[in-house]
C-alpha positions as CSV (number, residue, x, y, z in Angstrom):
1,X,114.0,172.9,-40.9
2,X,115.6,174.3,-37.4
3,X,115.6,171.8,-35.0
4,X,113.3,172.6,-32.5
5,X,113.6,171.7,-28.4
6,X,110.0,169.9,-29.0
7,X,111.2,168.0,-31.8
8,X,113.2,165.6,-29.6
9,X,110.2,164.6,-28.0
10,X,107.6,165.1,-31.1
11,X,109.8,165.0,-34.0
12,X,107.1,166.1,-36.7
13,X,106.0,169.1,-34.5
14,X,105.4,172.5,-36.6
15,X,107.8,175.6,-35.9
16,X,104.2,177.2,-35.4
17,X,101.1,176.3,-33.3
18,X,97.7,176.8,-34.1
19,X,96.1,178.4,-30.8
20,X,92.2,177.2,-30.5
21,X,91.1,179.4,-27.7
22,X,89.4,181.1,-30.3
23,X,87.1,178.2,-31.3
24,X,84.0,177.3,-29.8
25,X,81.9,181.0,-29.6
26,X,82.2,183.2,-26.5
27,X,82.3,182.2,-23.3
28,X,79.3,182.0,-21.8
29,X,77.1,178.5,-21.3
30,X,75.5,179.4,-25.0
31,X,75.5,176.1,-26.8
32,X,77.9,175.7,-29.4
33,X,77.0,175.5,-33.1
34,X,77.1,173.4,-36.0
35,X,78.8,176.3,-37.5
36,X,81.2,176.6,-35.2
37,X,81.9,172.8,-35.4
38,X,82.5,173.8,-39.3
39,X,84.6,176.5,-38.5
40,X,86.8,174.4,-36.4
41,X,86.9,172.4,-39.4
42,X,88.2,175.2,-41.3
43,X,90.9,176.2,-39.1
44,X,92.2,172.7,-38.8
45,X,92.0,172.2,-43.0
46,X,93.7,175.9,-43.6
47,X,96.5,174.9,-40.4
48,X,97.3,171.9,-42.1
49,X,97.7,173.1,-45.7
50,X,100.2,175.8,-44.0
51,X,102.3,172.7,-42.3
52,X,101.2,173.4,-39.0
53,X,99.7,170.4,-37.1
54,X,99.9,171.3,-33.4
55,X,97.0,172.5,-32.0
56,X,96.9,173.8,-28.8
57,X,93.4,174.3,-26.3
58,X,93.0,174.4,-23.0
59,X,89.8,173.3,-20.7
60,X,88.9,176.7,-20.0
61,X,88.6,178.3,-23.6
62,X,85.4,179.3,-24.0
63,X,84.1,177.4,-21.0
64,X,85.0,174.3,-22.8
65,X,83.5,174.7,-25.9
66,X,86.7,174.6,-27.8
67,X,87.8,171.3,-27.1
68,X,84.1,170.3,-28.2
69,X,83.7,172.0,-31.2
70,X,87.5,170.4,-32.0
71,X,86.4,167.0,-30.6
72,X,82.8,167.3,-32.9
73,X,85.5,167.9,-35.7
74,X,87.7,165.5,-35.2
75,X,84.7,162.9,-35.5
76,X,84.1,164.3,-38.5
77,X,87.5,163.3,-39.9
78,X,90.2,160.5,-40.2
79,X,93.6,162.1,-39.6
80,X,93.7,162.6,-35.4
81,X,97.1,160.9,-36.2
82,X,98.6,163.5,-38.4
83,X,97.7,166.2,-35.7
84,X,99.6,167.1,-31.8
85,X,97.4,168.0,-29.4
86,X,98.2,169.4,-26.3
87,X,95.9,170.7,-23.6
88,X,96.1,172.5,-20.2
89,X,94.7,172.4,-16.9
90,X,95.1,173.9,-13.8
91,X,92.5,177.2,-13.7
92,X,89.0,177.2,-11.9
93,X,86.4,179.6,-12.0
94,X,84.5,180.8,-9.3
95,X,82.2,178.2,-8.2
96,X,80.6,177.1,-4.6
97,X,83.7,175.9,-3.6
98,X,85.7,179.6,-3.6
99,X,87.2,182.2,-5.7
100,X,89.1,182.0,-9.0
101,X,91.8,179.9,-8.1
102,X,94.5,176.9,-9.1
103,X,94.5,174.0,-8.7
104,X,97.2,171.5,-9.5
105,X,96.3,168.8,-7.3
106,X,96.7,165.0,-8.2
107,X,92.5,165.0,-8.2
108,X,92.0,167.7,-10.3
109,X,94.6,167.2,-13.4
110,X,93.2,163.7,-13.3
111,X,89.7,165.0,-13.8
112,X,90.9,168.1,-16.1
113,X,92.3,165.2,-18.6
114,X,89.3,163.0,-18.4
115,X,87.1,165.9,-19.0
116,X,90.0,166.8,-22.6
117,X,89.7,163.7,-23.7
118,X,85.8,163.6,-23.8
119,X,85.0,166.7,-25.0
120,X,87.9,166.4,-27.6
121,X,86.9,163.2,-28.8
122,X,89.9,161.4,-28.3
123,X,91.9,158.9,-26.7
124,X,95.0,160.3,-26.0
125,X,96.2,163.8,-25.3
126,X,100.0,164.6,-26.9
127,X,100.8,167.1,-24.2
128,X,99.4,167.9,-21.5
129,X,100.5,171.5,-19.8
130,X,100.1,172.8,-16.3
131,X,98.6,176.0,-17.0
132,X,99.4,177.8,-13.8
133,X,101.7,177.6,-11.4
134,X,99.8,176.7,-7.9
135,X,101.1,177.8,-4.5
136,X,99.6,175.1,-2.9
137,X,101.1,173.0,-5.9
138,X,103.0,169.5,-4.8
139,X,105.8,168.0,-7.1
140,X,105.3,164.4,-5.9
141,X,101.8,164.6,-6.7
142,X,102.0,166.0,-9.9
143,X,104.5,163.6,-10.9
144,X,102.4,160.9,-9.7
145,X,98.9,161.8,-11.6
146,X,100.7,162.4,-14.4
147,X,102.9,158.8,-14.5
148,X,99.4,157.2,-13.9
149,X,97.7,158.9,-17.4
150,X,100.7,158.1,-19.0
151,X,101.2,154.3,-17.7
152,X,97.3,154.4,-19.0
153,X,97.9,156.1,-22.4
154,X,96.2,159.4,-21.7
155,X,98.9,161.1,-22.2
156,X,102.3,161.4,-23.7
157,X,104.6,164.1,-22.4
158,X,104.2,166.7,-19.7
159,X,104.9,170.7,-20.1
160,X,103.9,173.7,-18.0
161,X,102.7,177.5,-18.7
162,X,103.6,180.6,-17.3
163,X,106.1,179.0,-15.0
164,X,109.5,180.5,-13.7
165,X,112.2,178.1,-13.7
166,X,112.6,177.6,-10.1
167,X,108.6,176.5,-10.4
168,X,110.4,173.9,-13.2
169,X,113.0,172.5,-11.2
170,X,110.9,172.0,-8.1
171,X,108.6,170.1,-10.4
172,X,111.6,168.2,-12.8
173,X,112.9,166.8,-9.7
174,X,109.9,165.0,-9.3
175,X,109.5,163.6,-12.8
176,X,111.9,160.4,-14.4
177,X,111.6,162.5,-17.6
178,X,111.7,165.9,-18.7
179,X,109.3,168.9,-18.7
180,X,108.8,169.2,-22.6
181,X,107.7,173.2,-23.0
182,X,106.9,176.3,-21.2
183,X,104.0,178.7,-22.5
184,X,105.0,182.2,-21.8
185,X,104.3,185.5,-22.9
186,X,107.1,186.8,-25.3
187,X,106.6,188.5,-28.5
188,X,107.9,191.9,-29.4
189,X,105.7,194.6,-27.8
190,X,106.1,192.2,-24.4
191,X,109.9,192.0,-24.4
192,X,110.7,191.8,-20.6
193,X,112.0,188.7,-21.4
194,X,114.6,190.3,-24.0
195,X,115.4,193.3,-21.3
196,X,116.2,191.2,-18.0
197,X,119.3,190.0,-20.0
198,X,120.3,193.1,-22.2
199,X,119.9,195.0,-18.5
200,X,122.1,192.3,-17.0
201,X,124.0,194.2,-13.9
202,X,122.4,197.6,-14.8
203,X,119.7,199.6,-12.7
204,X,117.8,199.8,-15.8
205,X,116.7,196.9,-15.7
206,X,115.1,196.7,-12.5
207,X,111.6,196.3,-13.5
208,X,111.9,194.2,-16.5
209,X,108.8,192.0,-14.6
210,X,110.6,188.8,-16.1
211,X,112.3,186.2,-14.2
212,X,116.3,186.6,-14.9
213,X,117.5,183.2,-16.6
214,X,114.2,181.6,-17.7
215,X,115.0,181.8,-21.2
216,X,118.4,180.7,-20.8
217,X,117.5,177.8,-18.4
218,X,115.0,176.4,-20.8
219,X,117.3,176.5,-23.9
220,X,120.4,174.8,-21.9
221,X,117.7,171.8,-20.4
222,X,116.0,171.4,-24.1
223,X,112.4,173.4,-23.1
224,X,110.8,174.1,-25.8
225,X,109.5,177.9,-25.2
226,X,106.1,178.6,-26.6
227,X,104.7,182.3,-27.1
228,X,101.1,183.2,-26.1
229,X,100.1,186.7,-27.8
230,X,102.9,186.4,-30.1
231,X,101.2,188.3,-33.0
232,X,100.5,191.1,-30.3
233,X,96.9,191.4,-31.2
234,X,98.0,192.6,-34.3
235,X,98.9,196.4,-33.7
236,X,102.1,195.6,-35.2
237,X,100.0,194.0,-38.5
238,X,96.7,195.9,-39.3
239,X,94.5,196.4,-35.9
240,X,93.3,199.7,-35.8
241,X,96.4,201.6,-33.9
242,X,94.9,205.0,-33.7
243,X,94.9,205.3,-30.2
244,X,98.3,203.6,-29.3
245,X,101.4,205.0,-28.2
246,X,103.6,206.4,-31.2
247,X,106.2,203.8,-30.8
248,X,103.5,201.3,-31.9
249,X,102.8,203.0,-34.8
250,X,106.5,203.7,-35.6
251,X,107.1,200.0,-35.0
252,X,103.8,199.2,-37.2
253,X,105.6,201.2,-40.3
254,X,108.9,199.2,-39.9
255,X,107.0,195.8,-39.8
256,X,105.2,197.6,-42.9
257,X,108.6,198.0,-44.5
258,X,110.3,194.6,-43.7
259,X,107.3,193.2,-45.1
260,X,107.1,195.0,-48.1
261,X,110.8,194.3,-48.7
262,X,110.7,190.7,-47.8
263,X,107.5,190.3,-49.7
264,X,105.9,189.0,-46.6
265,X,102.8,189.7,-44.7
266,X,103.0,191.9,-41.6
267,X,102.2,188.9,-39.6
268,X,105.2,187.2,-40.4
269,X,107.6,189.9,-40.0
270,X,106.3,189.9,-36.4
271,X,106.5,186.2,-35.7
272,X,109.9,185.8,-38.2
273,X,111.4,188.4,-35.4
274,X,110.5,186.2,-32.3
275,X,111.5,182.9,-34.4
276,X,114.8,184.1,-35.1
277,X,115.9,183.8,-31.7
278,X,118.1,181.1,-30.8
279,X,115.6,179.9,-28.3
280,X,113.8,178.7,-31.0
281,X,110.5,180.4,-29.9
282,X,107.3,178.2,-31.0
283,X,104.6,181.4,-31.6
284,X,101.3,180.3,-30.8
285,X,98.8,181.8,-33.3
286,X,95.5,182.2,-32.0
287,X,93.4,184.0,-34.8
288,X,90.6,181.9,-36.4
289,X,90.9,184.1,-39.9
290,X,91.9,182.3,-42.6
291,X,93.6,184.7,-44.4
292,X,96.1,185.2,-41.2
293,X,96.6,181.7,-40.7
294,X,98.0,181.6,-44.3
295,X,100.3,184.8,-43.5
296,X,101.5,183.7,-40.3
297,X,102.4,180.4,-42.4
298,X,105.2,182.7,-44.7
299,X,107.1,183.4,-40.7
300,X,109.9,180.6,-41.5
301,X,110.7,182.3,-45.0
302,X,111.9,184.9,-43.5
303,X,115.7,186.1,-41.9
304,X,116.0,189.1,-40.9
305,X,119.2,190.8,-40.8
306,X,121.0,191.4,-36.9
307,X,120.0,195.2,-38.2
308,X,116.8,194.8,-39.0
309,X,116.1,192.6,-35.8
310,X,117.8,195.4,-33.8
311,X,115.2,197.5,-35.6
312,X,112.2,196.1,-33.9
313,X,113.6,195.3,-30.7
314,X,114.5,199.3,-30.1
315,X,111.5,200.4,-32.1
316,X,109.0,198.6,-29.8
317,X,111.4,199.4,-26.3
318,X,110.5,202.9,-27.5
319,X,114.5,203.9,-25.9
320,X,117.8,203.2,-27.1
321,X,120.1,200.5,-26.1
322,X,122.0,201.2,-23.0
């Protein structure tokens, strides 16, 4: 089993994450169901069978509703203890008070987490992540709101999403322990984050839209990276691809290929490919079908050969290497 950045903190943690922005219904102020409470019961039976115990919401998904159709679940059952939970906060609608906006204020996180842990029907949160970075965002008094849910149990470890690593440092200094993960978007149609370093000292590269060293900075300080939109929303694995661009379907038929020849499903040829990088990318699987959950579960089976890897990578640029 590869050892994993997050295993130093959480040393049973799963090379995959079970994503549960999915559960709850849609997002809208529709009560949720008793089906969907059984659905979430599902998911959380079929992730477990497959190894993977993290699970992964956020206070937003589906206006809440996910963490309350997991929290209804989790009632339902006795092994909380066998499971890693993290949550995130940080994002507010539009409301009285102003626009869409962030809000990582000491007031706010504190409420955010007291809001998880009700509707999730537990008492203590195994990560809490700082979902977006806030301009108006102050490191002393994140630090501080965090230390005080941790001195209370609330919580165990602190990570952040969709940070760039100056937004890390500026934070870390703060803290008397480290930042445990980064959520980001990296998978292999959105490979900025593979360009910015291949396009190292080159005009190319000019417009990779990634921040140069992030992936670097988090595997020399021990941050776990974990990958939102990792399986792509599947046009590299089934989703109707009709209307895409031909590299996707070229890159569709290789993941086809690799599959058949690994004897894989096309889910885990995508998700082997961003595992295999020595960052030690954590994909974060949000589909609630059970038959994907099972095939993104055969991802660790699979190595693909530096050829094959190389494959992809160019397939999905859609241009050659420089």
């Amino acid at each position: 089993m590869k050892n994993y950045p997050i295993r130093r903190y959480l040393p049973h943690a799963s090379s995959i994450v079970f994503g549960c922005m999915g559960l709850g219904g849609s997002w809208n102020a529709v009560a949720y169901t008793a089906e969907q409470v059984n659905q979430a019961n599902r998911v959380i039976d079929s992730a477990l069978d497959n190894g993977i115990n993290y699970f992964d919401h956020a206070d937003i998904y589906t206006l809440g509703k996910a963490e309350q159709v997991f929290g209804q679940a989790l009632k339902q059952r006795n092994d909380r203890d066998n499971m890693i939970i993290q949550t995130k906060c940080g994002i507010r609608f539009e409301d009285e008070f102003g626009p869409k906006r962030y809000d990582l204020s000491a007031n706010w996180i504190t409420y955010s987490v007291e809001q998880s842990l009700k509707r999730l029907q537990t008492d203590y949160i195994d990560v809490l992540v700082l979902h977006r970075p806030d301009p108006l965002m102050q490191a002393d008094e994140i630090a501080d709101a965090y230390l005080r849910l941790k001195q209370a149990g609330k919580v165990k470890f602190l990570g952040v999403s969709n940070m760039h690593q100056h937004q890390m440092q500026q934070i870390q200094a703060a803290l008397s322990e480290p930042l445990v993960l980064n959520q980001i978007e990296v998978s292999l149609q959105q490979h900025a984050w593979l360009d910015e370093g291949v396009y190292a000292g080159n005009v190319q590269g000019k417009d990779t839209n990634f921040n140069a060293g992030l992936v670097n900075y988090c595997a020399d300080n021990h941050v776990q990276i974990q990958s939102w939109g990792s399986l792509c929303q599947g046009i590299y694995s089934g989703a109707p691809i009709s209307d895409q661009p031909y590299g996707v379907k070229q890159t569709a038929q290789l993941v086809a290929q690799y599959a058949k020849q690994y004897q894989v499903s096309a889910e885990a040829i995508v998700i082997a490919w961003l595992m295999q990088h020595p960052a030690l990318i954590q994909p974060v699987i949000g589909t609630t079908n059970i038959e994907r959950i099972n095939a993104c579960a055969q991802a660790p089976k699979v190595t693909l050969t530096r050829g094959q890897w190389y494959g992809l990578y160019v397939s999905a640029k859609g241009v050659a290497l420089p």
